[in-house]
N, C-alpha and C positions, 0 to 999 in steps of 0.2 A: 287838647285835640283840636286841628285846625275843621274849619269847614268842608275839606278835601276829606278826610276820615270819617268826618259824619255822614257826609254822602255815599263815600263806598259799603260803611256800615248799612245804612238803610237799603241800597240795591242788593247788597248782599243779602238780608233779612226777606226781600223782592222776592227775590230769586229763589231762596227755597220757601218761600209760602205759594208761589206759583208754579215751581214743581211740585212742592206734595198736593195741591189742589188737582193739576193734572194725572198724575195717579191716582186719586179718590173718582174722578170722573171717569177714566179710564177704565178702573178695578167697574163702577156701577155699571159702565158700558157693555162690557163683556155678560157680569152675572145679567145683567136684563137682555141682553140676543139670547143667551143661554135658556132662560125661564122662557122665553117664546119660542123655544126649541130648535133656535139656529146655532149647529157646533158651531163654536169658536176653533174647537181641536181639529187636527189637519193629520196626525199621528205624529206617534211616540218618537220618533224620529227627526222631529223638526228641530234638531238645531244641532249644531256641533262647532267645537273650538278648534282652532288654531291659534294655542295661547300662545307660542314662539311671536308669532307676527302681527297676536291681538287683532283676532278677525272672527268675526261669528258669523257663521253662513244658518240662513234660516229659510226653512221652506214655505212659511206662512208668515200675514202679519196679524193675523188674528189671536195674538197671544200678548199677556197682559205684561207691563213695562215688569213689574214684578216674579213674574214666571221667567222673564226671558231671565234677569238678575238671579232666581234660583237656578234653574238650571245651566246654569254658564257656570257658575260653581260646582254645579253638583257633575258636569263633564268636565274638570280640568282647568275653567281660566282660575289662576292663582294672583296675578299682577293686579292685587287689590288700590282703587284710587288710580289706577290708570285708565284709558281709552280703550274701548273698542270699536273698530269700526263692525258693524250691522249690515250683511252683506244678502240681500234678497233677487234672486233669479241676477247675479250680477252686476247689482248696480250697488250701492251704500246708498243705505235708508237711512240709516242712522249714525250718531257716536254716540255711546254710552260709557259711563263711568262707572265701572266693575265695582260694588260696593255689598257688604254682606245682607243680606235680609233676615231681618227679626226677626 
């Protein structure tokens, strides 16, 4: 393995220890507004797919990286490992990578 491979290994290994840190902060973010009695929830209807063109339009952002990932599943995005663009009052907030939850 040259120096080049070791390096992408380690940004790679970067990259998701720095994601799943940010969901772990994310996830505590939410439960703690929640326990000070600020909904996070905006209603039952906050989100829906356009899995043709991989587009999640959402009416809140107050929802956790992990909920939006369940419920994208659970209406219809199928194009697991691909992109979604995160689409809020019209603009992209986000890309997300459609990935199943445990």
């Amino acid at each position: 393995m040259n120096n080049e491979d070791g390096i992408i290994k380690r940004l790679s290994r970067l990259e998701k220890e720095t994601l799943s840190r940010l969901v772990r902060v994310e996830s505590k973010l939410v439960r703690g507004f929640e326990e000070l009695g600020i909904s996070t929830d905006k209603d039952d209807d906050w989100l829906s797919v356009d899995n043709a063109a991989r587009i999640v339009y959402v009416s809140t952002i107050g929802r956790s990286l992990m909920v939006l990932l369940s419920d994208m599943g659970r209406l219809g995005a199928t194009h697991y490992g691909d992109n979604y663009e995160v689409i809020h009052k019209g603009v992209t907030i986000a890309v997300v990578e459609l990935r199943k939850v445990v």
